[in-house]
N, C-alpha and C positions, 0 to 999 in steps of 0.2 A: 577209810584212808585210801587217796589212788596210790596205785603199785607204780614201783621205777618205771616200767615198760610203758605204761598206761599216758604216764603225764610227759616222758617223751612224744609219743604219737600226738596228745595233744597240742604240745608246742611245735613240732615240725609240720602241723595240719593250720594250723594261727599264723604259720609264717609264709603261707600261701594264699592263705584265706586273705588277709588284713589289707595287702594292695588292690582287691580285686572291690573288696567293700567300702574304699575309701576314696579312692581315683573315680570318682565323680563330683567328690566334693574338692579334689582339689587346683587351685588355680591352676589356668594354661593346661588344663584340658591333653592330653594324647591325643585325645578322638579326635578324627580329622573333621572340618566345620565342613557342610557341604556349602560347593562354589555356585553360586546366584548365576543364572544362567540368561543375559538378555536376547529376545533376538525382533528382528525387526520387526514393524507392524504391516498387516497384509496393505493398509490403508496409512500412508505417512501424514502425519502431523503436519501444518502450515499455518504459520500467520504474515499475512501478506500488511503490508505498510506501504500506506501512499501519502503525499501532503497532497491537500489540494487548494489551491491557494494560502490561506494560513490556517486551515480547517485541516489537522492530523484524523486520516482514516485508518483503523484495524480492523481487519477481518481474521477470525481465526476457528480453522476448521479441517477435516480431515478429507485426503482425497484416493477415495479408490479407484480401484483401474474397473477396466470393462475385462478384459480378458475374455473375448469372443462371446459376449453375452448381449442380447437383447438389453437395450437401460431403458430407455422412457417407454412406459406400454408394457415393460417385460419386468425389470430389477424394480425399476421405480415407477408402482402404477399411476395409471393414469387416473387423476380426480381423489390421491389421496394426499394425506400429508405429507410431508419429506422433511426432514430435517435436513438436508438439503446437505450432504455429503456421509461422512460413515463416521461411526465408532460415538459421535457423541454431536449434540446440538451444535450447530453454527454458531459465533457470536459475532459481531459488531458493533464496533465502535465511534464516537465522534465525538471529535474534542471542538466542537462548534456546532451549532446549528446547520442542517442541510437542508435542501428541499431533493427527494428524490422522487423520482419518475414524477414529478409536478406536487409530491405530498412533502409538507413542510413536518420536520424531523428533529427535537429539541438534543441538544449534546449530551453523550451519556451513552450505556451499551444497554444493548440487545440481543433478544437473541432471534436469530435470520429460518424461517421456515418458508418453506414453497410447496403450490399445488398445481405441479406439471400436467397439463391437457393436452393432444395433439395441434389445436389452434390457440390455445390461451396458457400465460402462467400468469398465479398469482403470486406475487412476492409478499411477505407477509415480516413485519417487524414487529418484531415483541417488545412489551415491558417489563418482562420479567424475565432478565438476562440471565436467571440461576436454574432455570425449568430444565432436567435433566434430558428428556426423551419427548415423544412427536406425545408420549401419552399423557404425558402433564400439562399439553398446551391446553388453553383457557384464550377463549376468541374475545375475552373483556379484558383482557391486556393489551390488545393492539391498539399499539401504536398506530401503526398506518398500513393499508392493503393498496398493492400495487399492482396492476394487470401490464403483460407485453406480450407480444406475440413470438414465440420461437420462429429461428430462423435454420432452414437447414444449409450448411456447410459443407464443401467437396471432399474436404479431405476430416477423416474420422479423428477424436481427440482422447486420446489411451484412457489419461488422467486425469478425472474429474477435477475443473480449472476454473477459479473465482477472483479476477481480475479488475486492475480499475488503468481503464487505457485512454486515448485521447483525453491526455491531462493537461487542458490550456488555460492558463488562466486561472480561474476560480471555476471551472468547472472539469467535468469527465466523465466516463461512462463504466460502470459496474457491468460487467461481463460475466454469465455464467455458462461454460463450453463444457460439453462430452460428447462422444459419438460425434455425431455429424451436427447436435442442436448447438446452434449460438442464442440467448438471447439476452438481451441488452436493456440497460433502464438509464437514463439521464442521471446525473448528480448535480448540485450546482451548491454554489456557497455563497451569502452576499458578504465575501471579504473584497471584492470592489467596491460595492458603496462604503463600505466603512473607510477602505482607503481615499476613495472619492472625498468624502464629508471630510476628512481630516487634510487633503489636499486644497480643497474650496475654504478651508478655512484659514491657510500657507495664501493663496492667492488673495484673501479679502485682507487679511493683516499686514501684505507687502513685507512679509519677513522673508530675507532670502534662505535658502538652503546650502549648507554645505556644500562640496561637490560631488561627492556621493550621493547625498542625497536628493539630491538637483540630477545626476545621470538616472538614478532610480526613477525617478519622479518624470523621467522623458521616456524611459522605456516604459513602463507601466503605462502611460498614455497612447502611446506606439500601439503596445498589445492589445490596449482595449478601443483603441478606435477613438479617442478621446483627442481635443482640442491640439491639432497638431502645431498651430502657432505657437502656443504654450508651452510645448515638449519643445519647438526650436527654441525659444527662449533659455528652457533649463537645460537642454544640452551644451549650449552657450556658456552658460555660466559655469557648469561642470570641467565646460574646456579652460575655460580661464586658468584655472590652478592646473590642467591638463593636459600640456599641447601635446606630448608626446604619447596620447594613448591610447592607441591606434583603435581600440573597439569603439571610444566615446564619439572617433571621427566616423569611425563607420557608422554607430548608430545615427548619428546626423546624416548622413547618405540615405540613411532606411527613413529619415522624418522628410526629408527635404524632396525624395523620390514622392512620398503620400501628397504631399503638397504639389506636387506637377514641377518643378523645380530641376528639371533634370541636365543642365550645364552645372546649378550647383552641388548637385548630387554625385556628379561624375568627380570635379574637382576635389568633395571631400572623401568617395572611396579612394581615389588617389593618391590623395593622403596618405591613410591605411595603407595601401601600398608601401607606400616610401618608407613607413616608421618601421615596418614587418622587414621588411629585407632587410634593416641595417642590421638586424641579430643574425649571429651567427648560425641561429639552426630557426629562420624563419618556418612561420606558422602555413603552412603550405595549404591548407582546409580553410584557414582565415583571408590567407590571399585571396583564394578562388571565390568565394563568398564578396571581396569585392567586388573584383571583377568583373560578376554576376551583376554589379548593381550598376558600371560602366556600360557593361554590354548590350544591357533591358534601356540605359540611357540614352541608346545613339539612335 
């Protein structure tokens, strides 16, 4: 039998005990949750997006700094793989067919590795977009191997930088900068002949074009150097339903200039002129842009 004394002590010892044994199982916790601590990456994150004609390009990849270090020959040796930025493989994208640096390239991703040399790189595109590291690569996946030559550049580039710059048209140039190296590979898209073939097919069936699509259909010929009587033609008809549109006149100034035409070139930047000023906060970068087409006319 416990004694009085005895099964006091046990109960005032149970009424200390019993929170101590139980406040883990019970919801909402006391314990403080430790706070998730992010902080940046030594190498930031990027995905760069271009169109290039109707050809959508992504690239995405991470870019370190140099931070007073030796890169091509030092960081990144020379004649070896590269994944061609940090933290994790390069990829790229293309929602159409390309032809780069002159190698034709089916739409779909990849993943982007290089073999930097003091005279040569190779650009290397892969088929197997999920390959995590330079040591999984498999050279029966490529895609395509592209060679260019580095260029060196006056001024040093912090941030390792993967660019797609002179975007004209249906075409542009894929740029990879650090340090002092530039080097550079061609892109190209054939969304001209597709636009072609389906404009040669507008011209054989004599259907007319909207006027939208009759102004589109004269600049696109503009830009690609294409049958400028034809582009006068459709910017004509664009004008019809348009007389007050000041760019439809000016790009008739830019057809009519191509043509040798420069009395009527002048008359229709003038135009432009005249439609621009009546607004109360004319286009002063557009004015001058005529102008420009008067000035080159006289």
């Amino acid at each position: 039998m416990i004694q009085p004394s005895r099964f006091r002590s046990l109960l005032l010892f149970a009424s200390f005990a019993l929170p101590f044994v139980a406040e883990p199982l019970l919801p909402g916790s006391l314990q403080a949750e430790e706070k998730k601590i992010e902080f940046p990456a030594a190498s930031q994150h990027s995905v760069v997006k271009q169109r290039v004609g109707l050809t959508d390009v992504e690239i995405d990849y991470s870019r370190p700094n140099k931070n007073d270090r030796e890169i091509f020959g030092g960081l990144v040796p020379y004649g070896r793989l590269w994944r061609t930025g940090a933290n994790a493989v390069t990829k790229i994208r293309f929602s159409h067919p390309v032809t780069l640096g002159g190698k034709e390239i089916p739409a779909g991703e990849y993943a982007l590795f290089t073999i930097p040399t003091a005279d040569e790189w190779t650009i290397i595109i892969s088929k197997d977009a999920r390959v995590q590291s330079a040591a999984d690569y498999k050279q029966e996946n490529d895609a395509a191997r592209i060679t260019a030559q580095p260029e060196t550049i006056p001024v040093a580039i912090e941030t390792f930088t993967i660019e797609l710059g002179d975007v004209k048209g249906a075409s542009a140039t894929l740029n990879f900068l650090w340090d002092k190296t530039r080097v550079s590979v061609k892109l190209t898209t054939s969304d001209v002949e597709q636009v072609q073939a389906q404009l040669d097919a507008v011209i054989s069936s004599g259907t007319p074009l909207d006027p939208r699509t009759a102004y589109q259909a004269a600049a696109f010929y503009y830009d690609n150097n294409k049958d400028m009587n034809q582009a006068a033609r459709w910017i004509d008809q664009a004008l019809e339903k348009n007389p007050n549109a000041y760019f439809m006149h000016y790009k008739k100034a830019q057809i009519q200039l191509k043509l040798g035409n420069k009395k009527e070139a002048i008359a229709s930047a003038q135009k432009a002129i005249d439609i621009l000023k009546k607004d109360k906060a004319p286009d002063e970068s557009a004015i001058r842009n005529a102008q420009q087409i008067i000035d080159s006319s006289k």
